[in-house]
C-alpha positions as CSV (number, residue, x, y, z in Angstrom):
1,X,51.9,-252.7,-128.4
2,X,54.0,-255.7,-130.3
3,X,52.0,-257.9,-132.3
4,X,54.8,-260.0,-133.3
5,X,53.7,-263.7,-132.5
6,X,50.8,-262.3,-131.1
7,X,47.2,-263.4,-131.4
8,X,45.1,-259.5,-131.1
9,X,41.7,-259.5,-130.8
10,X,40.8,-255.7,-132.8
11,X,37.3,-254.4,-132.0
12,X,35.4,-251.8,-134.0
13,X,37.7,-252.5,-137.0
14,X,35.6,-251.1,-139.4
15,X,37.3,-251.4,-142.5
16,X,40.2,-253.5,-140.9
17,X,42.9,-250.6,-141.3
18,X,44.5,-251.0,-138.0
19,X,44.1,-255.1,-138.5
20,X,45.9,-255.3,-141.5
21,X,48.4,-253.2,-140.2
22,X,48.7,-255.4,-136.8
23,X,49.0,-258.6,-139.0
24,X,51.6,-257.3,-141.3
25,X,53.2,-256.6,-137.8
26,X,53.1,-260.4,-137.4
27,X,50.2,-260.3,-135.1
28,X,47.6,-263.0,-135.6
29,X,44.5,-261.0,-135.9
30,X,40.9,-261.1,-135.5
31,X,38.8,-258.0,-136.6
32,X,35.6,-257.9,-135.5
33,X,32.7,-254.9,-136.0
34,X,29.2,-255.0,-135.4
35,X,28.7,-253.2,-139.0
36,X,27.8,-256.3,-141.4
37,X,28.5,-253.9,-144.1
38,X,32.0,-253.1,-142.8
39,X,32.9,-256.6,-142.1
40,X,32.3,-257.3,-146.2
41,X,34.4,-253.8,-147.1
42,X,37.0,-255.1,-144.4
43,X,37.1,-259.2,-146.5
44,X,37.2,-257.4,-150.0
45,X,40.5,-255.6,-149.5
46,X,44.2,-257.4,-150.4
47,X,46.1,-257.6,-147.7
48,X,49.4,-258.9,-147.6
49,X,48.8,-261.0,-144.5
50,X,45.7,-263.0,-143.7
51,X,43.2,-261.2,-141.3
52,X,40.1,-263.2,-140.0
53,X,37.1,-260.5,-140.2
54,X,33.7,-261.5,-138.4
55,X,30.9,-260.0,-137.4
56,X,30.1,-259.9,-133.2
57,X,29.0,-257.4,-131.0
58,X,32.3,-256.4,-128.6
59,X,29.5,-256.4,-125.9
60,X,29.6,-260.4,-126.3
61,X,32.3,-262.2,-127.2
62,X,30.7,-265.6,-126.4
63,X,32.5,-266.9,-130.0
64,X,35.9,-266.4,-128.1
65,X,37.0,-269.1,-125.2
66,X,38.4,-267.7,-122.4
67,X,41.8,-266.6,-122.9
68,X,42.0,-266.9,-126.3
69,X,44.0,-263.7,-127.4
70,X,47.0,-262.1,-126.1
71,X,46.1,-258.5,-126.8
72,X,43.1,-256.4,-127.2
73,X,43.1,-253.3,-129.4
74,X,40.0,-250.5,-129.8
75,X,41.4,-247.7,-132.8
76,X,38.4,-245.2,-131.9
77,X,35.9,-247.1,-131.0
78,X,35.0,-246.9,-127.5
79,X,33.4,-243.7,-127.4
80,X,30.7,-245.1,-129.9
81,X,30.0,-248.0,-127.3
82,X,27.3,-247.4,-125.1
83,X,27.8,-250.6,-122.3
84,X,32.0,-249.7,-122.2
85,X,31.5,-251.9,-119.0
86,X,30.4,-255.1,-121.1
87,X,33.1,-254.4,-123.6
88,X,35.8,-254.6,-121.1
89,X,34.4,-257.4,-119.3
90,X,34.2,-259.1,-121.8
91,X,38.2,-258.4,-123.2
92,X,39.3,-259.2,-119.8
93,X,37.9,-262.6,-119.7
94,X,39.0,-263.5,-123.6
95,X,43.1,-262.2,-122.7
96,X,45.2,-264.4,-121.2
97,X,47.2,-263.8,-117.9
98,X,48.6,-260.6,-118.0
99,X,47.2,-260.0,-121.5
100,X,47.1,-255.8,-122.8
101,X,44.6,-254.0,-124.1
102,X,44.9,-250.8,-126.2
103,X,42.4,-247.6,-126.2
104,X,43.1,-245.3,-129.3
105,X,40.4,-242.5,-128.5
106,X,39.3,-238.6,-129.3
107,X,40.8,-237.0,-126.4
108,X,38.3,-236.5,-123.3
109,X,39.4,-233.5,-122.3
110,X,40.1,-231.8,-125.5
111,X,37.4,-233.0,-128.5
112,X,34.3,-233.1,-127.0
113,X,31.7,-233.3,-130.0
114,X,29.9,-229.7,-129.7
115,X,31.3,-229.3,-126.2
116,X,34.9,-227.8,-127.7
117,X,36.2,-226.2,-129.9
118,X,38.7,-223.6,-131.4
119,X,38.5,-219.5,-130.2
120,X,40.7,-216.9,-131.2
121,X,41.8,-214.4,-128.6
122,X,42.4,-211.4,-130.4
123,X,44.1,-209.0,-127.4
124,X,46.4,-211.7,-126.9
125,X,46.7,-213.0,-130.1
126,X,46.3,-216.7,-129.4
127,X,44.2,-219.3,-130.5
128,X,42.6,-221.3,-127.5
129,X,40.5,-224.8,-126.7
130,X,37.4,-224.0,-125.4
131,X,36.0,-226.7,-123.5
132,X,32.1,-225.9,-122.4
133,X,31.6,-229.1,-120.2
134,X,34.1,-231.8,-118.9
135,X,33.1,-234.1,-115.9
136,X,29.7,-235.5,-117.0
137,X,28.7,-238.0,-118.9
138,X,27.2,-237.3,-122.4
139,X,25.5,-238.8,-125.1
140,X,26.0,-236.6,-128.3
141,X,24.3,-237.2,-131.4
142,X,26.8,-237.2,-134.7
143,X,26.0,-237.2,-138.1
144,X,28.1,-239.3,-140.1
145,X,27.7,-237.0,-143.4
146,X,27.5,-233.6,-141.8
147,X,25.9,-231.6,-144.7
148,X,23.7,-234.0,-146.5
149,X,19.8,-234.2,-145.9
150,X,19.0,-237.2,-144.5
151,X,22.0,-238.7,-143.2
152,X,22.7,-241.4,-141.3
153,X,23.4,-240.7,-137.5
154,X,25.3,-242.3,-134.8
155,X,26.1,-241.5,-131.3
156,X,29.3,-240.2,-129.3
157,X,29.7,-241.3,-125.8
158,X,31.5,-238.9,-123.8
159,X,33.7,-240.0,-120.8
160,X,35.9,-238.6,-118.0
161,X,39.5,-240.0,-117.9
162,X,38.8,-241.1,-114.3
163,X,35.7,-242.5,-115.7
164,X,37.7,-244.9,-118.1
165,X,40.2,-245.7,-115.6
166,X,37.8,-246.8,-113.4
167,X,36.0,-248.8,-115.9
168,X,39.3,-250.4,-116.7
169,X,40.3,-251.1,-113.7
170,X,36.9,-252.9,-112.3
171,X,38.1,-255.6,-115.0
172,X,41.4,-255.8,-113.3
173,X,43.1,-253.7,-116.2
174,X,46.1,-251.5,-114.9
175,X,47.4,-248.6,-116.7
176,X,51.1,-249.3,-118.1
177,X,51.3,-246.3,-120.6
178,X,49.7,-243.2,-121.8
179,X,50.3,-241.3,-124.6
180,X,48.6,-237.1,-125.7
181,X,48.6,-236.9,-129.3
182,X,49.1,-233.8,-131.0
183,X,48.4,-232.5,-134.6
184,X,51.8,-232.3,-136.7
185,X,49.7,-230.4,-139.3
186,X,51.1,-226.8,-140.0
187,X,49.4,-224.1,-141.1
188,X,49.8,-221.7,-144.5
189,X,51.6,-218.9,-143.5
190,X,49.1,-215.8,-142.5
191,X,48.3,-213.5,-139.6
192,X,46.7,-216.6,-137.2
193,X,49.5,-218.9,-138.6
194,X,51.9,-219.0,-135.6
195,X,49.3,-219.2,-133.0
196,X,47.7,-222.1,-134.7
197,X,51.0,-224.2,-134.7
198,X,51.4,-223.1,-131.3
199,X,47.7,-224.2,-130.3
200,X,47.8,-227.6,-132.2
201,X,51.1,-228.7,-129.9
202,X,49.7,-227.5,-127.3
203,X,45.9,-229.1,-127.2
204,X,46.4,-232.8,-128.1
205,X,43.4,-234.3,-129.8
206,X,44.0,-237.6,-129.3
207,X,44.8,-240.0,-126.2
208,X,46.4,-243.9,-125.9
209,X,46.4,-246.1,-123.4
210,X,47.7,-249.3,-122.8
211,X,46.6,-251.3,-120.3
212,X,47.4,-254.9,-118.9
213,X,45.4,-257.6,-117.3
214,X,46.6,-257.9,-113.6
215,X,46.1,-261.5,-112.1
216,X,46.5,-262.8,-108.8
């Protein structure tokens, strides 16, 4: 997705990673999080290129006119959005004609929070995703700091990809490109090594899409 010239609206930006990166692009970017405390981390960093960082609920956008952005990125984000409905209502009415809209997002069908994970078939000698349940909706509880007492806790919301399409595609968003991530990572050599490699190509963790506003 070109941000040159481009005004991009980036939801869930956190820290403003993907923002900065968007503006030094040549986008004209927005960041917004929900997160107060992210939105100051997000204003104290140096970035090359301005970034506007504010502080609104994706859910309502009522701060944005109507067509006031000409794309619409969410860097893994949606899956910690309850009402993904009201999110992409609300993007479709603040793009412009024909206006896109990324997804960056933990793959559906492959990183489930505590619904997948790695096995090791030793007869065969091949490592294998296991994937314990697929088609239904789930809300999974995450700790953000897995390991310390106390920690703070979020939740993951699990969707089928024909569940997110058809989100999408109530709003009028089509489909123009998807992408399956894979892990370049390499293991140290050992006994496991080449069937990790193997594994990691095989079982993308990862998923982008790019959708577009379809009017008329």
């Amino acid at each position: 997705m070109g941000a040159k010239n481009k005004s991009v609206l980036d939801i869930g930006c956190g820290q403003g990673v993907y923002s900065r990166a968007l503006a030094e692009a040549g986008g004209r970017v927005t960041g917004i999080d929900a997160s107060p405390s992210l939105i100051e981390a997000a204003r104290r960093y140096q970035s090359k290129v301005p970034v506007k960082y504010e502080c609104e609920n994706a859910e309502d956008l009522r701060a944005f006119a109507d067509q006031s952005f000409d794309q619409v990125s969410a860097i893994l984000c949606i899956q910690n959005m309850r009402n993904l409905d009201r999110v992409t209502s609300e993007c479709a009415r603040v793009l412009r004609p024909n206006g896109r809209m990324l997804w960056v997002l933990n793959h559906p069908c492959f990183r489930i929070p505590r619904q997948t994970s790695w096995g090791f078939d030793e007869g065969k000698k091949m490592q294998y995703r296991r994937i314990d349940m697929y088609m239904s909706p789930a809300e999974i509880p995450i700790q953000m700091h897995p390991g310390k007492h106390g920690t703070e806790s979020t939740v993951s919301f699990h969707r089928s990809i024909t569940d997110l399409f058809s989100i999408a595609s109530r709003f009028s968003f089509a489909a123009v490109k998807v992408e399956e991530w894979s892990s370049t990572r390499s293991s140290q050599p050992g006994p496991r090594a080449k069937a990790e490699n193997r594994a990691r190509k095989e079982f993308p963790l990862f998923m982008a899409v790019l959708f577009q506003l379809v009017v008329g």
